[in-house]
N, C-alpha and C positions, 0 to 999 in steps of 0.2 A: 415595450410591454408594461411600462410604469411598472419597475421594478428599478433598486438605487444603487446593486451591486450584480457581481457576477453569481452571486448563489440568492436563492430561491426555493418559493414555497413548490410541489410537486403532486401530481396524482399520485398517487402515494398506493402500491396494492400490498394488503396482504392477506395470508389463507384465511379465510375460514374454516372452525369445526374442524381445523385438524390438530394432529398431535405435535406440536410446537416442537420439543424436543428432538422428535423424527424430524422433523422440516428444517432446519436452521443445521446448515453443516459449514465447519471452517472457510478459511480463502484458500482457492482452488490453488496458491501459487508454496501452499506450508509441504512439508512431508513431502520433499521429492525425489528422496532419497530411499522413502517407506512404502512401498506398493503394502504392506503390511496395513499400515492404518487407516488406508481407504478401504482394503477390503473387508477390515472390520465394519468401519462406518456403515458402507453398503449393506453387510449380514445386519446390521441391528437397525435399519431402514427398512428392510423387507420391500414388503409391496404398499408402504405406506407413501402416502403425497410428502416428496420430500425436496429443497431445492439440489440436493446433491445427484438428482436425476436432472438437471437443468444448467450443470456446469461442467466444466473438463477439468479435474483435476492435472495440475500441469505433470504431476507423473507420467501422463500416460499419452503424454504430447509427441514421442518420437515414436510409439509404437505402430504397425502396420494399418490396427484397425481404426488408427486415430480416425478418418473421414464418416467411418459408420458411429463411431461414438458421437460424432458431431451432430450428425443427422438426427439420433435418438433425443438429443438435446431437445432440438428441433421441436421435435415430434410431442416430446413432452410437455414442453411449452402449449405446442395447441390442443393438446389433449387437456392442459387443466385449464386452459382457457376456454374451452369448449363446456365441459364441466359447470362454472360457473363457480371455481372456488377459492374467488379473490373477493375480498371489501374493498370497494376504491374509494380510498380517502382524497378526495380534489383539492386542489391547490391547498396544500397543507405540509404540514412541516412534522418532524416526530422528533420530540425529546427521548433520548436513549440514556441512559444508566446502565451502564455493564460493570459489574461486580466479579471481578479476575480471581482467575484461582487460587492468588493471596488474600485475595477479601478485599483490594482496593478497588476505587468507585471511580468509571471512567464515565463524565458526562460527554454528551455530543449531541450535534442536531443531523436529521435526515431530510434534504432535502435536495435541490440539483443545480447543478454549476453551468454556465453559460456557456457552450467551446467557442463562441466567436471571442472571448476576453481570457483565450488561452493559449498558450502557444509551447511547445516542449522544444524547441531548438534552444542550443548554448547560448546566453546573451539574451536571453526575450525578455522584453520592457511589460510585457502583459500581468496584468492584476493578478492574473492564475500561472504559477510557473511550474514546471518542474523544479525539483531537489536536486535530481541525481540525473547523470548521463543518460538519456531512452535510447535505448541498440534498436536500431533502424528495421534489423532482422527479427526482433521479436514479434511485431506489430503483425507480420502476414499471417501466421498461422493463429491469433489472436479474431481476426478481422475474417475468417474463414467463419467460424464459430459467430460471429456477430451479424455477418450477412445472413441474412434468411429465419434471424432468431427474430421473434415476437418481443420477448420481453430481455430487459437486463435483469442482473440480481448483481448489485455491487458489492467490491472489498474496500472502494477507495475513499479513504481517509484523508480529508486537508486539514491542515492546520493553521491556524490564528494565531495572531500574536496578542494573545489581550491578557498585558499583566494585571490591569485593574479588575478582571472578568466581569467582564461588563455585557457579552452578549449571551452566553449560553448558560453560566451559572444563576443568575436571578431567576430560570425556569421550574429550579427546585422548589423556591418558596411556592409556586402556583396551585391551584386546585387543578391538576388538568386528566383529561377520560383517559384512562389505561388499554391499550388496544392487542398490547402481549407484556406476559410478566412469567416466564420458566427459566428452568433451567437447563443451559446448553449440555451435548453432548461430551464424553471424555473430560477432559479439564477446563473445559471450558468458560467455569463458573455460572451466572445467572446474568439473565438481561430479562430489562423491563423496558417498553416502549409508552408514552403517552401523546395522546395528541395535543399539539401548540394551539389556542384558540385565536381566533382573528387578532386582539387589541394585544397580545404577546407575540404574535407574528410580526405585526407591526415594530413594535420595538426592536425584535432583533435586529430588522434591518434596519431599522434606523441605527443601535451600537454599533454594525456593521459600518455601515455610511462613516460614521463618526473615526472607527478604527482606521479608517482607508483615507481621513485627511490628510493633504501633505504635512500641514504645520507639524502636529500630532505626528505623525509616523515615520519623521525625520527627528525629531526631540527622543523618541521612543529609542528609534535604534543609534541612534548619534549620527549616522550617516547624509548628511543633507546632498539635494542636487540629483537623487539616486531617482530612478520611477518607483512609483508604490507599488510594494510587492505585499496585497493583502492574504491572499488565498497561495501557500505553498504545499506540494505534495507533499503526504507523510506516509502513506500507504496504498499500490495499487498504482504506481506510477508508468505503468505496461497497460493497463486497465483502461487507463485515462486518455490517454495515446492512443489507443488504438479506437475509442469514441470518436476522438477528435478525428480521426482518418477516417472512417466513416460516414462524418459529417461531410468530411471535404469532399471525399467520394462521391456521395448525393448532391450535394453541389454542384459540382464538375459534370456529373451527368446529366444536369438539370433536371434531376427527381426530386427535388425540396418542394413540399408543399408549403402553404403559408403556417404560421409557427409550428413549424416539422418539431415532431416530440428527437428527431435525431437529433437536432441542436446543442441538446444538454444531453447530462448524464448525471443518473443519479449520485450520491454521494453521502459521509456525513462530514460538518466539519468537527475541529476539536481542539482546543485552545492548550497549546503549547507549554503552557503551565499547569495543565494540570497535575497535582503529583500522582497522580496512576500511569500516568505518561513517561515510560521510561525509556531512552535513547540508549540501545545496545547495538557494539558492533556488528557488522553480518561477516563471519568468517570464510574464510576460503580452503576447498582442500583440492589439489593438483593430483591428476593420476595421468598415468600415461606414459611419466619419467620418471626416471630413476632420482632420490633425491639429493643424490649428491650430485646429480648433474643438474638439477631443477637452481639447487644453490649456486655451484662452481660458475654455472654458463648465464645464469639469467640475475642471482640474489645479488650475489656479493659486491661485487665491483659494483653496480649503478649508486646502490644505496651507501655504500662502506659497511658494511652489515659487522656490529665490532662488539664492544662489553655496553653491556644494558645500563649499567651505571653510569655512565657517562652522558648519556641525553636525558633528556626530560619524559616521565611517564608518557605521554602523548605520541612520543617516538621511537616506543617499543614495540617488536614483533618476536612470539612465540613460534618457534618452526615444531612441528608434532611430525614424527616417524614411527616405525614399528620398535626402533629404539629406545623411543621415549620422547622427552621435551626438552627444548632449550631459549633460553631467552635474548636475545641479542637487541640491541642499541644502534638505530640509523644513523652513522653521524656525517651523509653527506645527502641530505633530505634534499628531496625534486621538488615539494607540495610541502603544504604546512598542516597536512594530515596525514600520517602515517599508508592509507589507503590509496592519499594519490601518488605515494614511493612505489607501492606492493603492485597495482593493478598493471600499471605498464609492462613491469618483468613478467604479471603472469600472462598479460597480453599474448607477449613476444612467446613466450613459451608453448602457448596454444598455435601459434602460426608454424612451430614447428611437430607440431603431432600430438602434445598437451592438450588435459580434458579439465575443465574445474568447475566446480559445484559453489554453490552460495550457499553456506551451513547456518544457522539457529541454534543458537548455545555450543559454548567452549568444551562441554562433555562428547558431544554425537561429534563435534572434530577428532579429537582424540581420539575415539572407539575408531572410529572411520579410521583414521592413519596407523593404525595398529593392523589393520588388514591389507594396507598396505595403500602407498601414495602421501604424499606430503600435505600435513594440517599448517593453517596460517593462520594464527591466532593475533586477532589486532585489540589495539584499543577503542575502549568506547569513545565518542564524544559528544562535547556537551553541549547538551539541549540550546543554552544560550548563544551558540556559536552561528546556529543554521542559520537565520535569515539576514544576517550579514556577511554570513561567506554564500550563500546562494546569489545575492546582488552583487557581492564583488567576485565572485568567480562564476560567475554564470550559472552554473550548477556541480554539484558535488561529484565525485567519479562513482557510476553504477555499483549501488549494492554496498553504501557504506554505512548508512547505519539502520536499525531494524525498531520498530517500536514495538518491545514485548518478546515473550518467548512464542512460539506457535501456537499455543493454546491459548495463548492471550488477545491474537488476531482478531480482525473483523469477522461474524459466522454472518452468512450472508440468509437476511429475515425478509427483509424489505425487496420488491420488484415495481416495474417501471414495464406500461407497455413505449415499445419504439419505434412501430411501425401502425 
């Protein structure tokens, strides 16, 4: 399709004449632990056009009515499509600016990634990879909501490795048309979108092209002999996967029209260096067990779970109970990330009757383990580590680290028809 990488320019929709604010709600996968702050959201939405009428917040994914929530999706999709109140930007790109509830400045481009140049299994050689582990079982009830849906509204965030920033920062110098400029709901902070004009489109892909040479992208990470790994997930890694399985779906069924808008999925990327880009652990907290059996039968023994002094920062885990906190030192490590010691025990502990949650910030563990069930408070890691443990470990263990606190996440502005 004369395009030089896996990401790409996109019809690009978005509302019209509506109230920005109302329309733009977080990623459906933040708060799922808070039935509380969607039903906010929802109250201060009203009956206004909003995309939080057009997603399933994952709270509400085990509940009875999940199928009828589905449908409404559905429905809403063709009702504002029917409507007429989208601007379709065609093949086109959006420069984003999101300004975090600290005031710092996250650029990124909006456009859509190829899934034939993508693959989520352990080991994939493909230009587009996963990060982290994709659990096989999340995908159906994902692909439920995707089949029969009109349009997408993405959270998924890829990341670049451009220390020179060479593709998505020289966008700021640009004169380019503002297409939305408010400010999001709750914490959101402020997001501005612009549109990329043809001879800046151009370029990107070309820094893009450039970024993805082998010479270059072996001298970059020091790893020679390795495939190029340009485009890595950084958020929406469920999201992405479940595109892809859709694609293949239509495939296999031989329903692929000639360039099937399923193919792709929209996205934005976002270059790894940005300093608004900040790599935070995702905590875990276990309920089900009692914690001294969570410890006695599953912690101690695999890891040597001992005095925190003794290993290196990187090797520490906080255990949180209604107790209180304690800090302990791994000193007989499986993995050479503290996460891929933890994950396995909490694996095993779920097969036998354990339930665990994926938490966002080290406070809501805490409050959480006070009411009872075990908080697992890990360490961060750093940014510089991911795209050479993703090509030498295939991919990171599920849910290890987070970009941002929740309110920092992707709010979902931009839609894609897919069908």
């Amino acid at each position: 399709m004369g395009h030089k990488t896996a990401f790409r320019p996109a019809d690009i929709l978005i509302p019209k004449n509506a109230d920005m604010t109302r329309w733009a709600c977080v990623a459906c996968d933040q708060y799922t632990s808070d039935r509380d702050y969607w039903e906010k959201a929802s109250e201060f939405v009203g009956d206004a056009p909003s995309a939080l009428r057009l997603i399933l917040p994952e709270v509400y994914l085990n509940d009875k009515d999940v199928g009828e929530r589905i449908e409404n999706t559905h429905k809403k999709m063709e009702e504002y499509l029917s409507r007429d109140m989208f601007t379709e930007y065609r093949d086109s790109f959006i420069y984003v600016r999101r300004t975090d509830s600290v005031g710092k400045v996250r650029e990124g481009i909006v456009g859509m990634i190829d899934l034939e140049e993508y693959d989520y299994s352990k080991g994939s050689t493909t230009p587009v990879r996963a990060t982290e582990a994709t659990v096989p079982e999340r995908i159906p009830p994902r692909l439920k909501i995707r089949n029969g849906a009109p349009l997408e509204l993405p959270h998924i965030m890829i990341l670049i490795d451009d220390p020179e920033k060479t593709v998505i920062e020289p966008l700021a110098e640009k004169s380019l048309e503002t297409v939305y400029d408010f400010d999001l709901y709750g914490k959101g902070g402020h997001i501005e979108g612009r549109l990329v004009d043809k001879q800046s489109a151009d370029r990107v892909e070309d820094a893009l092209c450039a970024l993805g040479e082998k010479e270059s992208f072996e001298k970059r990470t020091g790893l020679p002999g390795y495939p190029v790994l340009l485009y890595a997930m950084g958020d929406g890694n469920h999201s992405l996967a479940t595109a892809k399985a859709y694609y293949e779906q239509k495939k296999a069924e031989g329903t692929l029209k000639e360039n099937d808008p399923a193919r792709y999925a929209l996205c934005e990327i976002v270059n790894l260096h940005s300093p608004a880009l900040e790599f935070e652990a995702i905590h875990r907290i276990v309920t089900g067990m009692e914690p001294d059996k969570l410890f006695n039968d599953y912690f101690a023994d695999p890891m040597g779970l001992g005095s925190a002094d003794k290993v290196s920062p990187d090797m520490r885990i906080t255990l949180a109970d209604a107790e209180g906190e304690k800090e302990y030192g791994i000193t007989t490590p499986t993995s050479n990330l503290a996460v891929g010691c933890v994950q396995p025990a909490i694996d095993e502990a779920v097969k036998d009757g354990a339930e665990v949650d994926y938490i966002h910030g080290r406070e809501v563990v805490t409050e959480l383990a006070k009411k009872g069930g075990t908080g697992i408070i890990l360490p961060d890691m750093p940014k510089s580590a991911l795209f050479p443990a993703v090509m030498m470990r295939g991919s990171l263990p599920r849910k290890t680290f987070s970009m941002g606190h929740a309110d920092d996440k992707r709010y979902y502005v931009e839609a894609r028809r897919i069908t």
